[in-house]
C-alpha positions in Angstrom: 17.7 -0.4 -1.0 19.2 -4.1 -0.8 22.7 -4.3 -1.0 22.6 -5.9 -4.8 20.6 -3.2 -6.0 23.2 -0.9 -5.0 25.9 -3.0 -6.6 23.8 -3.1 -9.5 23.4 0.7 -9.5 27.5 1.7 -8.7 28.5 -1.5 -11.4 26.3 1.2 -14.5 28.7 4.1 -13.4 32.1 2.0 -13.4 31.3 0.1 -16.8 31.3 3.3 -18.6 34.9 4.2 -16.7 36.2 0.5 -17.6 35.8 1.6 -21.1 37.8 5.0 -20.9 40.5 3.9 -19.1 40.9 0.5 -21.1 39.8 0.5 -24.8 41.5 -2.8 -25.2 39.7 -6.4 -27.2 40.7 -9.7 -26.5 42.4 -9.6 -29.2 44.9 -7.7 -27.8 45.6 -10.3 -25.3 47.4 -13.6 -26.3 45.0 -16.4 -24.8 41.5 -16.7 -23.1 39.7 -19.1 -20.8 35.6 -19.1 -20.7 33.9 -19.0 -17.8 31.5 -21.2 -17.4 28.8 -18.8 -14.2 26.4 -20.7 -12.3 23.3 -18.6 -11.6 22.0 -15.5 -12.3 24.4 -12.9 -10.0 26.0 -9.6 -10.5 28.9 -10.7 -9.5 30.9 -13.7 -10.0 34.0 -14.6 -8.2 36.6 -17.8 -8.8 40.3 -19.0 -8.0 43.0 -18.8 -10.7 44.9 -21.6 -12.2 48.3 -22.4 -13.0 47.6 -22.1 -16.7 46.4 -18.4 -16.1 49.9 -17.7 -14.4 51.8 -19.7 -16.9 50.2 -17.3 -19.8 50.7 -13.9 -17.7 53.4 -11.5 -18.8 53.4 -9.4 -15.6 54.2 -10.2 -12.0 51.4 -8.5 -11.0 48.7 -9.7 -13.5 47.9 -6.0 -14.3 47.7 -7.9 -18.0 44.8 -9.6 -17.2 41.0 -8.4 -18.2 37.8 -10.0 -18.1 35.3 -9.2 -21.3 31.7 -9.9 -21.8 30.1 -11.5 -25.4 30.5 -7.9 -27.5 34.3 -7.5 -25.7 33.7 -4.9 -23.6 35.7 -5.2 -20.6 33.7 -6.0 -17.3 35.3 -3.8 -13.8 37.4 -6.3 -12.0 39.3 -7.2 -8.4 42.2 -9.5 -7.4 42.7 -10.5 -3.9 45.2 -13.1 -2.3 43.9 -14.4 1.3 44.8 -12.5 4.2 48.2 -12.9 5.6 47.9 -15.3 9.0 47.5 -13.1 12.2 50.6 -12.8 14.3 51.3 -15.9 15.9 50.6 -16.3 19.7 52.7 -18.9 21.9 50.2 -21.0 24.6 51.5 -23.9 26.8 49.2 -26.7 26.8 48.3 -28.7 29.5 49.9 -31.9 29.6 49.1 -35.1 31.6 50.6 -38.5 31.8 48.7 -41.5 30.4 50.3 -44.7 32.8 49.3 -48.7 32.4 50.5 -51.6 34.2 52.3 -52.8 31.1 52.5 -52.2 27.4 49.5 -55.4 27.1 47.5 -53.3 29.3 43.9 -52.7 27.9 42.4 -51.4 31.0 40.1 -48.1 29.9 40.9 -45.1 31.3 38.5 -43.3 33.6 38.9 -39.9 33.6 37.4 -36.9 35.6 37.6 -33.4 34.6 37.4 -30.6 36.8 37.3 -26.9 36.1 39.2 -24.9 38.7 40.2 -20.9 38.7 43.1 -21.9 36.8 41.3 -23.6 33.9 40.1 -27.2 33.4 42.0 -29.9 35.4 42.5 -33.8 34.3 42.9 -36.5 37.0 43.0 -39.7 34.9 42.7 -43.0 36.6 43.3 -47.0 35.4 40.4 -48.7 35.3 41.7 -51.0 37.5 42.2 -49.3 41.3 44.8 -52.3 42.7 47.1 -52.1 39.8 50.8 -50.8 39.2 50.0 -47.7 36.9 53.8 -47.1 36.8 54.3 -47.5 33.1 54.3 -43.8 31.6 53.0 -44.7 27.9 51.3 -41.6 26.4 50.3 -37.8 27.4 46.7 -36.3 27.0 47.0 -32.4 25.9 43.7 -29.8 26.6 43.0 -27.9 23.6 40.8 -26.0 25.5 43.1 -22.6 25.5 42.6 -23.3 21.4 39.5 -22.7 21.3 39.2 -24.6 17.9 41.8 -22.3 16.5 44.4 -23.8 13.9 47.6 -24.4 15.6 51.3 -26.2 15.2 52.1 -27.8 18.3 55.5 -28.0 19.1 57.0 -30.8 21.4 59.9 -30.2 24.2 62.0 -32.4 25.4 65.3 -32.7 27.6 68.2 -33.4 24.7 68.9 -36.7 24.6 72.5 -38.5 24.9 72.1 -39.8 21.8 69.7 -38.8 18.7 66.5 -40.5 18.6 63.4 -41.0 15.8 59.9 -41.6 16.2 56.7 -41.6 14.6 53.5 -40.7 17.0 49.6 -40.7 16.1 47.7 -37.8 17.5 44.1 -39.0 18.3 41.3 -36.3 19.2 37.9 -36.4 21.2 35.9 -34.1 22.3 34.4 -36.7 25.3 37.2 -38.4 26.7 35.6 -41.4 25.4 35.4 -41.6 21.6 38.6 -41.3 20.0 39.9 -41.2 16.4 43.0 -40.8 14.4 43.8 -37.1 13.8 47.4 -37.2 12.0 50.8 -39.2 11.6 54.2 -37.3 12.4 57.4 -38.0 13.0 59.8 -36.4 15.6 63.4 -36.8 15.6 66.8 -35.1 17.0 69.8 -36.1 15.0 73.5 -34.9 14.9 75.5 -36.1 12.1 78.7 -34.7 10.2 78.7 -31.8 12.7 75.1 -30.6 11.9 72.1 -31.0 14.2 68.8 -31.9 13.2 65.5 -31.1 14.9 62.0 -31.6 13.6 59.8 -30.7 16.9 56.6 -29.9 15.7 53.1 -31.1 14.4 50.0 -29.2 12.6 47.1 -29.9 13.8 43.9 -30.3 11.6 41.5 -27.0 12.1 38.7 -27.3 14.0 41.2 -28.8 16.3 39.2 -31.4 19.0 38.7 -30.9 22.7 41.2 -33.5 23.8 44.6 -34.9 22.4 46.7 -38.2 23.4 49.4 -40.1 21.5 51.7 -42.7 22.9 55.3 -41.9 23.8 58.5 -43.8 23.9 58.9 -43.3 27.5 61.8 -46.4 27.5 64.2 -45.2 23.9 62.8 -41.4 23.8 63.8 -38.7 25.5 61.6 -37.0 28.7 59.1 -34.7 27.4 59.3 -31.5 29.3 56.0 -29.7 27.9 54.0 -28.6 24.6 53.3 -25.2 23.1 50.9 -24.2 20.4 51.6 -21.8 17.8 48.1 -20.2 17.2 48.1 -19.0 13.5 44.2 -17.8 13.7 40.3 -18.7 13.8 40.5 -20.2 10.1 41.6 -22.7 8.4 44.7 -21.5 6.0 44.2 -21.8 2.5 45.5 -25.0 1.3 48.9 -24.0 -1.3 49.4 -25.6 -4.7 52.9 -27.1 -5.3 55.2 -26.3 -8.1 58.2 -28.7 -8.9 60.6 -27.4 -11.7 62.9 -29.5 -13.6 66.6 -29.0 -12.9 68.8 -27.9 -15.4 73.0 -27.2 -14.5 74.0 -24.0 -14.4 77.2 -23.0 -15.7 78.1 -20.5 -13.1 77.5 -23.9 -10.7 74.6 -25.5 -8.7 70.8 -26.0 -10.8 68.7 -23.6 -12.2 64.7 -23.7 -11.9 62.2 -22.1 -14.2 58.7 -21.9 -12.6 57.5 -21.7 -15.7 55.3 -17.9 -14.6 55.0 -15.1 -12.4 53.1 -17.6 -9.1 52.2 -16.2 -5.6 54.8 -18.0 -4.1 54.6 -18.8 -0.4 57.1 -22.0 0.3 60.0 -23.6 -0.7 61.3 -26.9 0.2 64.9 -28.6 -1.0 64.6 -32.0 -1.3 68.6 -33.7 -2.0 68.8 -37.2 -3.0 67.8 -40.2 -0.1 69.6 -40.7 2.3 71.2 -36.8 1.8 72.3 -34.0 4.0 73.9 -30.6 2.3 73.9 -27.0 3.2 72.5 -24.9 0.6 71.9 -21.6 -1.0 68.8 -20.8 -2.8 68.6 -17.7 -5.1 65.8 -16.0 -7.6 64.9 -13.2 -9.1 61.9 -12.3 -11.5 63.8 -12.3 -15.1 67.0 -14.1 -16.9 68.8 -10.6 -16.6 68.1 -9.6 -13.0 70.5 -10.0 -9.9 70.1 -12.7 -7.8 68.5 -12.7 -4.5 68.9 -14.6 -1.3 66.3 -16.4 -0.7 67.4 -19.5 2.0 70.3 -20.5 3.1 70.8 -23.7 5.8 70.4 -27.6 5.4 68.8 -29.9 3.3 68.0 -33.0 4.4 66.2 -36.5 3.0 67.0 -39.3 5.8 65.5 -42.5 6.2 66.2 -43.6 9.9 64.2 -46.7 11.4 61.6 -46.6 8.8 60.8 -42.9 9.4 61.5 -40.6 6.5 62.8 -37.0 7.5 62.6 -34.0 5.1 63.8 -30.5 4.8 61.2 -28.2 6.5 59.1 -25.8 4.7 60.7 -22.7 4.1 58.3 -19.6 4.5 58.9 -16.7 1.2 56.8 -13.9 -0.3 58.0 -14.1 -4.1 56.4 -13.5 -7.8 59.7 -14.9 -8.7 60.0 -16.6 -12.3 63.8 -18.0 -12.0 65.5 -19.8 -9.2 68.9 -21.3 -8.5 69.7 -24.1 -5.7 74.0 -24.1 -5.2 74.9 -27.1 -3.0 77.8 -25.3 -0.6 78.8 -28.5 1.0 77.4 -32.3 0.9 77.7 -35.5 3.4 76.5 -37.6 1.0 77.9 -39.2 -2.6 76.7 -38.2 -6.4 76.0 -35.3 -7.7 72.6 -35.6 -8.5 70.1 -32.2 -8.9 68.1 -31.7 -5.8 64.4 -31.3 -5.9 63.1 -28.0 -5.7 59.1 -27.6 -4.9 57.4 -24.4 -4.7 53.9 -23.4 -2.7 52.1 -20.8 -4.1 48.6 -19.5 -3.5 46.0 -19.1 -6.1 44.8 -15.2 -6.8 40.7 -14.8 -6.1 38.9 -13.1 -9.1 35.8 -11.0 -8.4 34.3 -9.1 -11.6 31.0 -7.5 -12.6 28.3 -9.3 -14.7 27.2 -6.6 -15.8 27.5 -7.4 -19.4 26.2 -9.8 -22.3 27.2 -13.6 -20.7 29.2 -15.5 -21.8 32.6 -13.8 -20.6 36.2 -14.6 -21.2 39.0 -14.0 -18.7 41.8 -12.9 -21.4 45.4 -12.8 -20.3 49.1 -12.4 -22.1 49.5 -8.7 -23.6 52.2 -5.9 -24.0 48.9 -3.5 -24.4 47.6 -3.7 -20.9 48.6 -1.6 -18.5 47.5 -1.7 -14.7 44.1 -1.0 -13.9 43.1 2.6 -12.5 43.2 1.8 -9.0 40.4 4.7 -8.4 38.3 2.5 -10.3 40.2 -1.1 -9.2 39.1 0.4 -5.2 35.6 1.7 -5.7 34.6 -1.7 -7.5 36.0 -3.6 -4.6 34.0 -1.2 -2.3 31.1 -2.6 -4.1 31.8 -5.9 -3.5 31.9 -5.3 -0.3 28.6 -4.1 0.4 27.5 -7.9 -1.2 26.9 -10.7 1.6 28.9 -13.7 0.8 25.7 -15.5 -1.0 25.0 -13.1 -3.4 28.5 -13.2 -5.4 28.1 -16.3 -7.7 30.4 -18.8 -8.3 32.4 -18.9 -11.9 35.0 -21.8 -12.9 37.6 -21.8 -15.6 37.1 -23.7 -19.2 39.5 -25.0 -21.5 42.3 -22.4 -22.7 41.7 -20.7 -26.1 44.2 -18.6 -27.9 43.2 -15.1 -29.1 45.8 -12.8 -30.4 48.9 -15.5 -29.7 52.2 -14.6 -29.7 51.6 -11.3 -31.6 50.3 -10.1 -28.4 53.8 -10.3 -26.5 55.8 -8.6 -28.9 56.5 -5.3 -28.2 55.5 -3.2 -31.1 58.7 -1.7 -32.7 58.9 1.8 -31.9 58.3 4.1 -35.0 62.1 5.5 -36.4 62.8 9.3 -35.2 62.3 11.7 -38.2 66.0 12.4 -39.4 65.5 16.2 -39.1 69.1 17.3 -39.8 69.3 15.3 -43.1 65.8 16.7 -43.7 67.6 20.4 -42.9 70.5 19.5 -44.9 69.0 18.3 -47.6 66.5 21.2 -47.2 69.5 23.9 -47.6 70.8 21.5 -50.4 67.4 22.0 -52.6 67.3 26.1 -51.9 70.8 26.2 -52.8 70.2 25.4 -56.6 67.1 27.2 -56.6 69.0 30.2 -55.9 72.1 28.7 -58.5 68.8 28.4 -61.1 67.6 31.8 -60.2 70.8 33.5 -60.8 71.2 31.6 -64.1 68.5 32.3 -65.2 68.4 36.3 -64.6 71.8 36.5 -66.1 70.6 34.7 -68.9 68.0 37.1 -69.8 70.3 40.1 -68.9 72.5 39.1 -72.2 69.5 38.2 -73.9 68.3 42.2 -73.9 72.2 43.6 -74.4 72.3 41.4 -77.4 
């Protein structure tokens, strides 16, 4: 039987389960977005967006659902990509580029040889008779890549003094045809007591064969070697960037409100130009919670011989709705708010079509609870039996609101019998009916003596 006709088959079983477990309408759920599916599939998958996440009341979107035409609610999956593999260190070859001078023009002939040690580059100037003293540039083989995605980080002897550059990496995979790759710059500062190092470069995935970029061999330091941080076979998902306005905190520094429960993934703290500070950068998920430590170190936004250096990424796992930036110490004059910008990655939706088209993805709800994960895993086992062509591709329309703000109020909680009034009062009442029986019989007792 062909793989769809068994999702097809296990899809009739879970529908019915869907139902049990969650009898909820979209009603119940504060807005909507259509989805517009391409193709007739039975199963459509797409990438959230930030106004699904700014309309979510739960960290983990377990108040999320996805209903057909009549509102019955389709089985459903969310996955985030896979974390990168464990990073693995190689040192890259590296060869000196030489020309007579600077003006030189001369191509460069190269020969490549593969030895038992890997692939070796002899590179000769065109020109056999001339001085080819003047180191300016290195080639790097990105054979040990093998196209892989990598950060290459540079090496050098620490200079006497700091130094800034900018360098273009150019790639080929012939030693012949060469184009422009990226544009980075590479500095080592001290200033106010504090060191500043930005070392490496991402390279584009595929990455090329080859690599050469020009270095300042006369006002640079010496370049001692490269290594590449391999992060994996893929490209990573690009991140989408968040930047919250600032707003002063009384207890001091700035408060952020991301404005929803993201996938976060980076942070960056951005002071004004021209800024260095040490700083302390705090969340947590509500306005009630404790905060946590989330980075602490420098902040930086130089500008230094036309090159403009930044505050590194820094690398988080957070759902984190509220964050505060506290400025410890500053080198630089004003006050101003820094910047705070946040990378977080999109969830993946995958969910059965199992039902009447069109659907809506409904989101925002006190009512929901999380999905039964027996029935969360054996859809996702489904899915997986699918090859990638036969899941179809679904996109977001234009937000709608359903049950609105009633939907994120908690329901008041009905009030608690008052059981000992009710026995008091109980007592109270059998009290005089035994007063009124007594009357009464004595009543009728002088009655008959009279």
């Amino acid at each position: 039987m062909k793989p769809i006709h068994l999702f097809m088959l296990g899809a009739l079983f879970l529908w019915p389960a869907a139902q049990a477990e969650d009898a909820l309408t979209p009603e119940d759920f504060a807005v909507g977005f259509p989805l517009q599916t391409e193709g007739e599939y039975g199963a459509y998958a797409l990438e959230l967006n930030e106004a699904v996440y700014r309309a979510a009341a739960t960290p983990d979107l377990s108040d999320l659902r996805v209903f057909d035409n009549r509102g019955t609610a389709q089985p459903h999956v969310l996955d985030l990509p896979q974390a990168v593999a464990a990073v693995q260190n190689v040192d890259l070859p590296l060869f000196p580029l030489r020309r007579s001078s600077p003006e030189s023009q001369a191509p460069e002939e190269v020969l490549v040889e593969t030895g038992p040690g890997g692939t070796v580059v002899r590179i000769r100037n065109g020109d056999a008779k001339a001085d080819r003293s003047r180191l300016w540039g290195f080639l790097l083989d990105l054979k040990p890549l093998e196209g892989r995605a990598a950060r290459l980080e540079f090496h050098w002897r620490p200079p006497e003094e700091g130094f800034v550059t900018r360098i273009t990496l150019e790639g080929s995979d012939d030693l012949t045809r060469w184009h422009p790759l990226v544009q980075a710059s590479l500095a080592e500062l001290a200033t106010k007591g504090q060191r500043i190092v930005r070392n490496a470069i991402d390279v584009p995935f595929p990455t090329p064969r080859y690599l050469r970029f020009a270095w300042p061999s006369t006002t640079g330091p010496r370049l001692e070697g490269v290594v590449a941080r391999v992060r994996g076979n893929a490209e990573p998902a690009p991140l989408h960037w968040l930047e919250p306005t600032a707003v002063s905190d009384p207890e001091g520094g700035w408060r952020y409100d991301a404005g929803g429960f993201f996938p976060l993934r980076r942070l960056v703290v951005l002071p004004a130009e021209n800024s260095l500070a040490k700083v302390r950068v705090e969340s947590r998920l509500s306005d009630t919670a404790t905060w946590r430590l989330r980075y602490r170190g420098l902040a930086y936004r130089l500008k230094v011989d036309g090159a403009l250096l930044e505050s590194d990424p820094v690398d988080l796992r957070s759902s984190d709705r509220f964050w505060r930036v506290v400025v410890e110490q500053s080198w630089s004059p004003g006050g101003s708010a820094p910047r705070l910008q946040l990378g977080w990655q999109p969830h993946r939706l995958r969910f059965s079509a199992g039902g009447e088209p069109p659907y809506l993805l409904a989101v925002g709800s006190v009512h929901a609870g999380p999905v039964d994960p027996a029935l969360e895993q054996g859809f996702r086992s489904l899915l997986n039996t699918l090859p990638a062509d036969a899941v179809g591709k679904a996109r977001l329309e234009t937000e709608v609101t359903l049950g609105g703000q009633a939907a994120l109020v908690v329901p008041e909680p009905p009030r608690p019998l008052p059981w000992r009034i009710w026995i008091l009062w109980s007592v109270l009442g059998l009290g005089v009916l035994v007063v009124a029986a007594m009357v009464r019989s004595l009543v009728r007792e002088m009655r008959i003596q009279e």
